[in-house]
C-alpha positions, 0 to 999 in steps of 0.5 A: 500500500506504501508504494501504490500510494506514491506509484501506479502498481497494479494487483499483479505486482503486489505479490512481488512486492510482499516477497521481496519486502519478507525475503529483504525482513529475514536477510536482515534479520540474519544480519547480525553485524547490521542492527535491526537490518539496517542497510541490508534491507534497504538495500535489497528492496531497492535493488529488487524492485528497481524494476517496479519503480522506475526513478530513484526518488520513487525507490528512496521514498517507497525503502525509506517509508518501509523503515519508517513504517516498521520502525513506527509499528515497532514503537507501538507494540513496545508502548503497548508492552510498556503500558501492560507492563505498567498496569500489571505493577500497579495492579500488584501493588494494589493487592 
């Protein structure tokens, strides 16, 4: 969805966009030496799917809101976590 909002993408290349989004997550993730990935997965979505998005503006923005994105939903569920974990200590204090 990030890359149909800033490129025409049909239906057809959403599989391909998935698949080279999981394949870049898990190289990595197996990157142990880059932390959370960076520049690894950066750097095979914009390889891969150079075809796809023609200009490299197109590329940067689509890669860049990708880490954006997952870096975003990351922060969250650890506020969430926070947030339960907070509740729980004063639920335990209560009692």
């Amino acid at each position: 969805m990030l890359a149909h909002s800033v490129t025409p993408i049909t239906l057809a290349d959403f599989p391909l966009c998935v698949a080279v989004f999981s394949l870049s997550w898990v190289f990595g993730y197996l990157m142990l030496a880059a932390p959370a990935g960076l520049g690894v997965r950066e750097s095979i979505l914009a390889i891969a799917l150079q075809p796809l998005f023609l200009t490299p503006p197109t590329i940067i923005i689509v890669v860049g809101g990708a880490r954006l994105v997952t870096t975003m939903a990351e922060v969250f569920c650890l506020l969430i976590a926070l947030g339960i974990r907070y509740m729980d200590t004063q639920t335990s204090a209560a009692t």
